[in-house]
N, C-alpha and C positions, 0 to 999 in steps of 0.2 A: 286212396293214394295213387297217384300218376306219376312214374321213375322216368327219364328220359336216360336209355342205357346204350352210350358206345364205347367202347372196351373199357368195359367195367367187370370182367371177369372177375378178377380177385378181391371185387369187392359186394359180389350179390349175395353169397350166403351171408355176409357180417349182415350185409343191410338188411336182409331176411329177418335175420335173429333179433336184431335189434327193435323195428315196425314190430315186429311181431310182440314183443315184449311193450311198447308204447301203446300200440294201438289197443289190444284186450286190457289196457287198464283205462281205457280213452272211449271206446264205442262197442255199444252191445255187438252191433253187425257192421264190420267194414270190408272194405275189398282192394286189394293191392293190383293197378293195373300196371306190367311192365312194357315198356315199347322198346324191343329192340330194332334200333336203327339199324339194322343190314352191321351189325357189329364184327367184324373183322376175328375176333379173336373166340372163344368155346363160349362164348354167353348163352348164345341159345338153346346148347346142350342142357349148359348148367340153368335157365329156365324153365326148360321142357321137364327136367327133371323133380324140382320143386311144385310146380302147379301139378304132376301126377298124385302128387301126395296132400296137396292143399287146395281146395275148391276157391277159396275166398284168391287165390292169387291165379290170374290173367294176363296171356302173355300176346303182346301182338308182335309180327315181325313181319318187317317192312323190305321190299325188294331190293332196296337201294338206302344210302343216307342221304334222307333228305334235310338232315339239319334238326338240333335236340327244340324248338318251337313247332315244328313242323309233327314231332314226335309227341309233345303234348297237344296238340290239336287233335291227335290221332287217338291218344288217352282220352282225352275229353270228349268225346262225341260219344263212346261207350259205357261212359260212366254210369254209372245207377246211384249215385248217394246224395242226401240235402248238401253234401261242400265235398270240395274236391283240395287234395296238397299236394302240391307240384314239388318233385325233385329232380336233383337229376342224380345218377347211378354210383357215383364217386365217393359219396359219404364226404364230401366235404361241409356240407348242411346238416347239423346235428339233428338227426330223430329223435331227441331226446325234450327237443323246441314245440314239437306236438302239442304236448298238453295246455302250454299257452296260447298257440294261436288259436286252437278251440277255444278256451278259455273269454280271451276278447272275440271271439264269433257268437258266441253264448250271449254276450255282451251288447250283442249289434250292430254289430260292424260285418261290413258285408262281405270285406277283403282285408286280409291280416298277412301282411308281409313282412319278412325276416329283413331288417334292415343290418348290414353289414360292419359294424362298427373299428373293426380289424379284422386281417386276411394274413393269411402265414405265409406271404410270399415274398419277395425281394423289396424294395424300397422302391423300386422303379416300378414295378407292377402296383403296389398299394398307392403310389403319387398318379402315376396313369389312372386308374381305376377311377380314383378320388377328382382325378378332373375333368374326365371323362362326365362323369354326371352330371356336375356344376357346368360343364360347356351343355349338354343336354337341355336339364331344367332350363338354360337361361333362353335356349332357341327358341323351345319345345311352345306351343301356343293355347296351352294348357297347363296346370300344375303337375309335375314330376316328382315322386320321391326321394330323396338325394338315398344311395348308399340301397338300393332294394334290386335284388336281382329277382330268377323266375319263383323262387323257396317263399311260397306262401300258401295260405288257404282261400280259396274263393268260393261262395256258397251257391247253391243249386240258382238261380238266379240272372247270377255275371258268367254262371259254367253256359248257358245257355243264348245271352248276349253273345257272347264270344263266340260260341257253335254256329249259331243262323243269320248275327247280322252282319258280320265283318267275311266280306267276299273277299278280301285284299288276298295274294299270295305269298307277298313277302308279308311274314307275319314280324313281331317285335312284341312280344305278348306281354311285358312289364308297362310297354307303354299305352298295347291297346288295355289294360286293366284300369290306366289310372284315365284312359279316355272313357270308360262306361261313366265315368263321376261318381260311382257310388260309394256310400259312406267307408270309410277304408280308414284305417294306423296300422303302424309298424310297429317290430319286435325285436330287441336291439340282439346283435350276437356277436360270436368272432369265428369267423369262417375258417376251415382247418385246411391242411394239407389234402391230398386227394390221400385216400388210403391205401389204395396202390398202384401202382405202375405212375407213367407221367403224364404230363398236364397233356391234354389235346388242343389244347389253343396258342397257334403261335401267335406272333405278333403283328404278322400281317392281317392272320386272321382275326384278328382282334379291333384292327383297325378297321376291318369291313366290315363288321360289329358292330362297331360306332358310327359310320357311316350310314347304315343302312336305318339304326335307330336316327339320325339326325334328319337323317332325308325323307323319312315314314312321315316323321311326325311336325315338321317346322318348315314351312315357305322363306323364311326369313332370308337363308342364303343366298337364293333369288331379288329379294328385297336389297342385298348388300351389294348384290354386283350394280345395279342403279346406281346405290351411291358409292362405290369404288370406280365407276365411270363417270360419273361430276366431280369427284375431287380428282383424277388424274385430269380430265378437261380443263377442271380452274387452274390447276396446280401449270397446266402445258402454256397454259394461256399468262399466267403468271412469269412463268420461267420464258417466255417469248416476249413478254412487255419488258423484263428487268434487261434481258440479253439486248437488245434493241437500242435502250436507253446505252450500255453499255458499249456499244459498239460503238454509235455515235459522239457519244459523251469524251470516253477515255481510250477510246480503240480497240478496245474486246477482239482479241484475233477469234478467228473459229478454227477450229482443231476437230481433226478427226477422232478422238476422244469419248470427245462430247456426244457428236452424234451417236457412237457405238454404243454409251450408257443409256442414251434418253431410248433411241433402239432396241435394246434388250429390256429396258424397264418394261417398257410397252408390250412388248414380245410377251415376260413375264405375265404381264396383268392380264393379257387375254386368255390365255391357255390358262391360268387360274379361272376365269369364268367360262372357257370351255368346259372346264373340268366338271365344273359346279351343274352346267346345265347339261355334262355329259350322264352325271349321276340321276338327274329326275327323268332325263329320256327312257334310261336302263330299265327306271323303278315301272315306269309307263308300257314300256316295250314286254315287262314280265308282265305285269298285269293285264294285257291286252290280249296275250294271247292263254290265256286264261286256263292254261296246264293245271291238274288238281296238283294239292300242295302233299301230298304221299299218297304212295299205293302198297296197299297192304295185300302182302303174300300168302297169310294164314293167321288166324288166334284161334290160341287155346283156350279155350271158356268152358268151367265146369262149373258156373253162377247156376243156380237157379231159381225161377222165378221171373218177374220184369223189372222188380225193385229191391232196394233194400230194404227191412222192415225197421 
């Protein structure tokens, strides 16, 4: 198990109790790694506290937040078991979903993700969500899962893909899983409320979210300012033959009007493909200068041995 924990205080002992209770009826030997992202609030007391009393659970805590993908990167490189289940610290991913996704790993399927079939939040976040992935999949230049966040299991294998061959920094780890190609299905559920305190995602931040998935994974944007530069060009060229004929034909005044809409349209159109090409510069500029993606402070590790048995 790999937790991605930032202020998740009021929800680690339930999460505790509960893994604990799935998992010894699920695996002779598991191990619960927690990453606390530089979490703001007593998480890491209440960590520290629990791994003193339980060897199988691992605590790593990171100087800073680098962001909950950035914190399963950090899980996954330490990992010791044949499959790893990614969560994140809120209990909104029921642990109770366990025993299926093993279940289809048993099965043969390499990657077994929780597909989100309902979410307990507002109509504006569940319609966002919802098309959030459908604008995704249809960029993306690969197949995407509609409705699958990071709440899945991945086997020793893709944990390993993911670990040594993807140098990238800006990570998007839903999409680099469905980029390894291997055999994978989903697992249908309905994602709850956070169990406690409130959501850490606003809505800007939410948007750079999808951004950053769009722009990881899809050229196509690139490909669309081409063609939103040939259809304004016909469209200019169009709207200059017709005004033309007009003017001489029937007397077409020109009006300062005019020029100010066709002006701002244009204006419009570029700064929309500034934008666009301002986003893959960014992705380039982080990746270039080749910062590790977290730096760990200290773990707790009372594992022992090199593997699981």
């Amino acid at each position: 198990m790999i937790i991605a924990c930032y202020r998740d205080e009021g929800s680690i002992r339930e999460m505790y109790k509960r893994l604990i209770e799935v998992l010894e009826g699920v695996f002779p030997n598991f191990e619960i790694i927690y990453v606390n992202d530089a979490s703001p609030d007593n998480s890491e007391a209440v960590l520290t506290e629990i791994a003193q009393g339980d060897p199988r659970l691992v605590v790593i805590n990171h100087t800073r937040n680098f962001g909950s993908q950035n914190a399963f990167m950090s899980g996954l490189r330490i990992a010791r078991g044949d499959c790893a289940i990614l969560m994140d610290g809120d209990l909104q991913d029921p642990p109770s979903l366990i025993p299926e996704l093993v279940t289809r790993w048993l099965e043969g399927f390499h990657i077994v993700y929780g597909v989100r079939v309902k979410r307990k939040e507002t109509l504006f976040r569940q319609f966002a969500y919802k098309l959030f992935y459908r604008i995704f999949k249809r960029l993306s230049d690969f197949s995407i899962p509609l409705d699958a966040g990071d709440f899945g299991l991945i086997e020793r294998r893709v944990i390993d893909c993911l670990v040594n061959d993807f140098p990238e920094r800006l990570i998007f780890l839903r999409g680099l899983r469905a980029y390894t190609g291997f055999k994978h299905t989903g697992v249908e559920y309905v994602r709850d409320a956070r169990f406690d305190g409130r959501s850490t995602n606003s809505f800007f931040g939410n948007v750079r979210w999808a951004l950053l998935a769009i722009f990881s994974f899809s050229q196509r944007p690139l490909s669309y300012i081409s063609m939103l530069a040939f259809a304004v060009v016909t469209l200019t060229v169009l709207a200059a033959f017709f005004y033309l004929i007009a003017y001489f034909v029937y007397g077409a005044p020109s009006g300062f009007p005019t020029i100010l809409l066709v002006t701002l349209f244009l204006g419009s159109v570029q700064l929309v493909c500034f934008a666009i090409l301002a986003e893959y510069l960014g992705h380039m500029y982080t990746e270039l200068k080749g910062r590790p993606r977290y730096i760990v402070r200290n773990v707790i590790d009372h594992r022992k041995g090199d593997t699981l048995d």
